[in-house]
N, C-alpha and C positions, 0 to 999 in steps of 0.2 A: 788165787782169789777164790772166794768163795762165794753164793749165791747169797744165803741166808742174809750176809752183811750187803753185798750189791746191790740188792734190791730192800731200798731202805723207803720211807714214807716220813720222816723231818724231815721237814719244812725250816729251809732257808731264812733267816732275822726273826722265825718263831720258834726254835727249839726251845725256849720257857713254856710252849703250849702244847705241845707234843702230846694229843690224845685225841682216843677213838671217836671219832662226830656221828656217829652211827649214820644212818639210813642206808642209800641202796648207791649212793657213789661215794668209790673208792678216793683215798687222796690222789690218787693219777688220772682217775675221770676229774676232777676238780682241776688238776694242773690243765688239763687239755682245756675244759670247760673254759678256763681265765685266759687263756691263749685264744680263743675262737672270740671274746668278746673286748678283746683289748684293742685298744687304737692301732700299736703300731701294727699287729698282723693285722686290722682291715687296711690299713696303707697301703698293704701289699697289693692289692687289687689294683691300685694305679703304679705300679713298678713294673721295668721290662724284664721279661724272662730270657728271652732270645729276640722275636724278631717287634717289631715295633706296636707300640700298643692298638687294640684295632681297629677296622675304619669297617668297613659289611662283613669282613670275614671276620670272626672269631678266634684267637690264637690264644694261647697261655700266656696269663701273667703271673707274676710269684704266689699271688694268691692261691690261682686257681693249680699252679704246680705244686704250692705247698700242702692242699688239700690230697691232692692227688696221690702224694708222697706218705703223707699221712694214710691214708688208708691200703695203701702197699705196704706198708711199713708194719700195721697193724697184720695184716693178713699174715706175715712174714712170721713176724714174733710169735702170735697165735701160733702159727705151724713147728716151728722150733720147741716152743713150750709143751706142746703136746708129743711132740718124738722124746723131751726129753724127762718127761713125768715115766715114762718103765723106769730108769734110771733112780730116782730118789723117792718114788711115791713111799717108800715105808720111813723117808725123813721127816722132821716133825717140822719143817719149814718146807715141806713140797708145796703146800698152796700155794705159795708166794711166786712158784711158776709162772704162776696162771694170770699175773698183774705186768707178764712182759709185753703182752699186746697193748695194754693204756699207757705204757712208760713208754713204748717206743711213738705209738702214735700221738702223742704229746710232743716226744723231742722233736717230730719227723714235720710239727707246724712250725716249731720254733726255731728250726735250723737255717732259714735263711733270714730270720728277721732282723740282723744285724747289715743288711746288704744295701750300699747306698743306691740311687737311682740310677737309670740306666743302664742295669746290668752289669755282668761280670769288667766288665772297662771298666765302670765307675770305682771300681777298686784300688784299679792299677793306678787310675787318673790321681787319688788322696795320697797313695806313695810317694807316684813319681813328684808329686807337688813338694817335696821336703828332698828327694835324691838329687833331682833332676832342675826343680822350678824355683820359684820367687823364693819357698819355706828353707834352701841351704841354710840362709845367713841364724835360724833357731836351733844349728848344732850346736853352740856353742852357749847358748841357754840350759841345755837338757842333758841328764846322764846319758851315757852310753847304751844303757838299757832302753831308756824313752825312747832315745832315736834312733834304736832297732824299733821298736813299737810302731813307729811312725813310718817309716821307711821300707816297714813291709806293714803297710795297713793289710786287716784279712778279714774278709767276710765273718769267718768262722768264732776269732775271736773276738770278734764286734757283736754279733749275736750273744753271746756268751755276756758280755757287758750289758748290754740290751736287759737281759733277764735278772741280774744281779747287782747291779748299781741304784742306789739310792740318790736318785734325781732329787732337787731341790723340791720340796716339801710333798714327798713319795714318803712310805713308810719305810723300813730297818729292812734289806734282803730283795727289793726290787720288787720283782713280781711273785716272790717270796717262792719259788716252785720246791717240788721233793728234792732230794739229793742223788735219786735214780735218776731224773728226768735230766737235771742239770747237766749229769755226767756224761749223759747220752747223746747229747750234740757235740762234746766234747773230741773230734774227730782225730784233732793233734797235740795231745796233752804234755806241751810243754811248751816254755816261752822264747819269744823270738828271737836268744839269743840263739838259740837251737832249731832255728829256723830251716826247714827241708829245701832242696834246691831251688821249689818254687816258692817258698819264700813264705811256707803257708807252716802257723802255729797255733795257739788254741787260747790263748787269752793275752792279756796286756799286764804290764807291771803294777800296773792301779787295781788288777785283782787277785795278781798273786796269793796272798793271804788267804781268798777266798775261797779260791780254785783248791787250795793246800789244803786246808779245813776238810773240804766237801770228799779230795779224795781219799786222805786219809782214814777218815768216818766209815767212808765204804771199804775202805782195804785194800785199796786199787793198789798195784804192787811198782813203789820210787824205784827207778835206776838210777838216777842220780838225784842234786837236790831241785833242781827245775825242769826234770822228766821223769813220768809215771807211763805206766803201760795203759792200754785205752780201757777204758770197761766196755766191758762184753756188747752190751746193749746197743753199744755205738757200729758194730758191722751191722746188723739187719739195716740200721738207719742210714747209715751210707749205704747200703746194697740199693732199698728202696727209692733212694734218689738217682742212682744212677739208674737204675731202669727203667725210670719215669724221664727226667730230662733226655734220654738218650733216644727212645721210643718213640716220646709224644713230640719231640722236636723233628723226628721227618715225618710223622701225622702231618704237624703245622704246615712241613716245608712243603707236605701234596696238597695240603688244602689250597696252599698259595701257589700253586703250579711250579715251585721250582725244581721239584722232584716228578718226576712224572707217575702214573699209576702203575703200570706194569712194571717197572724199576722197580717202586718200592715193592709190589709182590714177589717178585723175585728175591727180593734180600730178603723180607719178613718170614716164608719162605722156608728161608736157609737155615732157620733154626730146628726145622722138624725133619722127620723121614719115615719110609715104612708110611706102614697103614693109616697112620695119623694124619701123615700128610697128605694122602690121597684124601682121606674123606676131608680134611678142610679144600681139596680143591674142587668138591665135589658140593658143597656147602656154598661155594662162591659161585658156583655154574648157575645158582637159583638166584644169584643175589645184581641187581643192575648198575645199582647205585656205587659209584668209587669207593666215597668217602666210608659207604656201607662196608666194605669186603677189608679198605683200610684197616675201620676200626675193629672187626673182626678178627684178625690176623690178631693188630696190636691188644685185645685183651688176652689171646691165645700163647702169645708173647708173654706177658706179666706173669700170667699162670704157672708156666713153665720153668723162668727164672724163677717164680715165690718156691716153687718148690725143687729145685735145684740151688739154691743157696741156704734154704732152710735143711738141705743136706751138707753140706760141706761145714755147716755150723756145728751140731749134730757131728758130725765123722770127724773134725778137730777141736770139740770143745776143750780138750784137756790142755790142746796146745795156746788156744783162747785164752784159758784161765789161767794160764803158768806166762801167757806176755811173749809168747813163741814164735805166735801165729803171724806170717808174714804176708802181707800185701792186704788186699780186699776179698768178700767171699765171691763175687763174679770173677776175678780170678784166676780160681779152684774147679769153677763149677765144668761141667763132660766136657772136652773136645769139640764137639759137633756146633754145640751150645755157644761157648767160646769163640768160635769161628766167627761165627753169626754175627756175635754180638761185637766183635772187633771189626766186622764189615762194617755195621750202621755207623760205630765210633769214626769210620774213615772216611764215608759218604758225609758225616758232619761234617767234618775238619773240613773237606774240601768245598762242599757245595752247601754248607748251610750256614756257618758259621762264617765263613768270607762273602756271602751274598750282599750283592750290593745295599738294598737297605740296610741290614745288620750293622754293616760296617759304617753307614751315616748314622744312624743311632748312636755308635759309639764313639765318631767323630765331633756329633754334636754335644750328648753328654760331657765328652771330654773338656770341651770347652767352658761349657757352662760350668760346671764343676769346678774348673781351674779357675774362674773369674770371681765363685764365691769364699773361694775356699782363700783367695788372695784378698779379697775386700772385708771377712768376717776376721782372718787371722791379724791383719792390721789393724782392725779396728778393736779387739781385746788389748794387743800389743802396745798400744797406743789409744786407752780409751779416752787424755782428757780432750781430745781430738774433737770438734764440733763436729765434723761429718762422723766422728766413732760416735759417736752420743747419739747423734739420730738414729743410727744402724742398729746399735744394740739396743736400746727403749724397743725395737723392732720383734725382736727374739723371744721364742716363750720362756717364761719364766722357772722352766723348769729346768734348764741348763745354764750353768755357772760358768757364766762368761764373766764375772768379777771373781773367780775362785784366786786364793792367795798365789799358786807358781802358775809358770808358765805355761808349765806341763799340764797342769789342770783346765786353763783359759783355753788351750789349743784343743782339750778333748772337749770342751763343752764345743767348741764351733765344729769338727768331725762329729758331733753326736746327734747336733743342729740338721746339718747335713746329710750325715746319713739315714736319718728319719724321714727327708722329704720324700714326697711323689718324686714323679716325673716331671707333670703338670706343675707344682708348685716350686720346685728348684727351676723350672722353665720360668713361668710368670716371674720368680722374684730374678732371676735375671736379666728378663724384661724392664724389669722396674730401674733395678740398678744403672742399667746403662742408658733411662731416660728412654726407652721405645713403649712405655705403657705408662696411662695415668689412670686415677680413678674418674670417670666419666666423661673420657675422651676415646 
C-alpha cells in the first residue's frame, strides 16, 4: 500500500464535488468538526463506558472516553508522522503526512458510535437475541450471510454503518466523511463470514459495496474477495483506545475505591525504571492528594506508550504497508512496557470488570435490551398488528421500520436501538411494560 493513495480527502455520496473549499480547515478537520456536532456522538455522553453512569463521583462515559481517545490518538499519529517525514520529505506527496494527525483523531471520535447502550454487554445481548433468544425462528427468513451479520452483532461494524448509511430522508454517503477517515475505524476489514474467534468483523452485508468501493479507491491491499488488509491508519487508532480504556478505567476503579491507591502506584509504577522513575517518585513525595499523584502517573503513562508505539509503527512500517504486520502496536512495544501494561489488563479482568455494579449494569441492560429488541422485531414482523401500529407511529422516522425485506425491517429496529442512551432505552422500557406514564 501506499501513502499518497491512503491518505485520500473524497468524500463519501460527494465524489461529484470533489474540490479544494480553501480556508484554513482541512477536509479531515471538517470530518472531526461534523462528528463533534452531530446527535449521535453527543448521545454518547449518556452511554456506559465501564462502570455505571455517575451519581457525586465522576467516571467516563463514551463520550468523555471518546474525546479522550481522540486526542491520544492525535498525539500518536502526529508523532509517527513526523518520524516518518526523514523518509519521504523529497516525495511530492510528503505533505500529506502531516493530515495523519486529523484522520486519526476523527476516526479515534467515531469509533465507538455504533455501540448500543449499556456497554460492551449490550452487544453480546443484540446477538445472543437471534443465537440464543426469541430472534432463532428469522433464520429461516434471512441469507446465510445476514444471519452471520446478526449473530455476531459488533460494535465496530455498526459504527461503520452509523457513518455510511443513508437513513431515511439523510443525504447520499451518511455523514458523507473522507475515505481516510472511514477506513480508519475500519479495525477488522472483512465480513462476518470471516468472523475472528470473538466473533468481531468490520461491517455488515448491507454495506459491502460500500466498504469495497472505499477500500479499493485507497489501495488497501484484498486477500480474498471479503477481506482486505487494514489501512495503516487504523493501528495508531486502536493503539490510542487501548491505552485510554485500559488506563483511565483503574483511574475510575480508584476514584470509586475499588482499587486502592498504593495498588494502583505500584502497577502505574511498573511501567518506568532508572532515574525516571525515581524522580516521579520524588514528584509525588510533594503531592497529598490520591487522585492527584493517580492522575500523574496516568498522564506519564500515555506519554510513554504515545511514544513507544509511535516507534514500533516507524520500525515496521514496511511490514504495515505490505498487510504483514501481526497483532496490535502495544503488542510490539519494550518488554518492561509490555509487562506493565498486561499487569493493569489483568487487574481489569479480575477486579474491575466483574465488580459488582458493572456486572448489574450489564445484567440490567441485558434485559432491557432483550425486552426491546423482542417488542420492536415483532412489531415490524407483524405491523398490521394494533399494538405494532402504536409502537411503530412511536419510532423516529429516520429508520425504515416499513423497509421492503426483512433484513431491512430488523436493521431499522437494531439501528433504533443502538442509538439510544442509557436513560432512554431505560424509560421506553418503563413505558412498555406499563411502570411509567406521562404525568403520573
Amino acid at each position: 500500500m501506499h501513502w499518497d493513495r491512503l491518505i485520500c480527502d473524497k468524500r463519501l455520496g460527494l465524489e461529484h464535488y470533489h474540490e479544494n473549499k480553501g480556508g484554513i480547515r482541512s477536509d479531515f478537520q471538517r470530518d472531526y468538526d461534523r462528528l463533534i456536532f452531530s446527535s449521535p456522538f453527543r448521545r454518547l455522553q449518556n452511554k456506559t463506558q465501564v462502570f455505571p453512569l455517575p451519581g457525586s463521583i465522576f467516571v467516563h462515559n463514551r463520550l468523555t472516553h471518546s474525546l479522550e481517545v481522540s486526542c491520544v490518538g492525535k498525539s500518536l499519529a502526529r508523532e509517527i508522522a513526523t518520524r516518518l517525514w526523514s523518509r519521504y520529505e523529497a516525495e511530492p506527496w510528503a505533505g500529506k503526512l502531516f493530515d495523519m494527525g486529523e484522520i486519526v483523531a476523527a476516526a479515534c471520535l467515531a469509533h465507538d458510535l455504533g455501540n448500543p447502550p449499556f456497554g460492551h454487554s449490550g452487544e453480546k445481548t443484540i446477538a445472543t437475541f437471534f443465537s440464543e433468544g426469541k430472534g432463532q425462528y428469522l433464520k429461516e427468513l434471512l441469507t446465510p450471510e445476514q444471519w452471520n451479520d446478526l449473530t455476531h452483532f459488533e460494535g465496530n461494524a455498526n459504527s461503520f454503518r452509523w457513518l455510511v448509511h443513508q437513513f431515511r430522508g439523510r443525504r447520499r454517503g451518511g455523514f458523507a466523511m473522507t475515505y481516510s477517515t472511514l477506513m480508519s475505524i475500519v479495525k477488522y476489514p472483512y465480513s462476518s463470514s470471516k468472523a475472528n474467534a470473538k466473533g468481531k468483523f468490520g461491517y455488515f452485508t448491507s454495506e459491502k459495496e460500500i466498504f469495497t468501493l472505499v477500500a479499493d479507491e485507497l489501495g488497501m491491499l484484498r486477500v480474498e474477495d471479503d477481506r482486505y488488509c487494514r489501512h495503516p491508519l487504523v493501528y495508531p487508532v486502536e493503539a490510542a483506545d487501548d491505552i485510554c480504556y485500559q488506563v483511565m478505567d483503574i483511574e475510575d476503579a480508584h476514584k470509586l475505591k475499588i482499587v486502592g491507591t498504593q495498588e494502583v502506584i505500584d502497577l502505574f509504577l511498573g511501567f518506568f525504571e532508572g532515574e525516571r522513575r525515581r524522580h516521579m517518585e520524588e514528584v509525588m513525595q510533594g503531592v497529598d492528594d490520591p487522585n492527584e499523584k493517580i492522575g500523574y502517573l496516568r498522564s506519564s503513562i500515555v506519554g510513554l506508550l504515545v511514544e513507544e508505539c509511535a516507534k514500533v509503527f516507524v520500525d515496521n512500517e514496511e511490514a504495515i504497508l505490505c498487510g504483514t504486520f501481526e497483532g496490535c502496536l502495544i503488542d510490539h512495544v519494550s518488554t518492561r512496557v509490555k509487562a506493565a501494561y498486561e499487569q493493569c489488563a489483568r487487574l481489569a479482568s479480575s477486579r474491575i470488570y466483574r465488580a459488582s455494579d458493572v456486572v448489574d449494569v450489564d445484567l440490567a441492560g441485558h434485559q432491557i435490551i432483550t425486552m426491546l429488541m423482542e417488542k420492536l422485531v415483532d412489531a415490524v414482523m407483524h405491523p398490521e398488528l394494533n399494538y405494532s401500529q402504536l409502537l411503530l407511529s412511536q419510532v423516529p422516522h429516520q429508520y425504515e421500520v416499513q423497509a421492503a425485506t426483512s433484513f431491512e425491517k430488523i436493521q431499522a429496529v437494531i439501528d433504533h436501538i443502538s442509538g439510544m442512551t442509557d436513560v432512554y432505552a431505560l424509560d421506553l422500557y418503563r413505558k412498555l411494560n406499563g411502570m411509567s406514564l406521562p404525568a403520573v
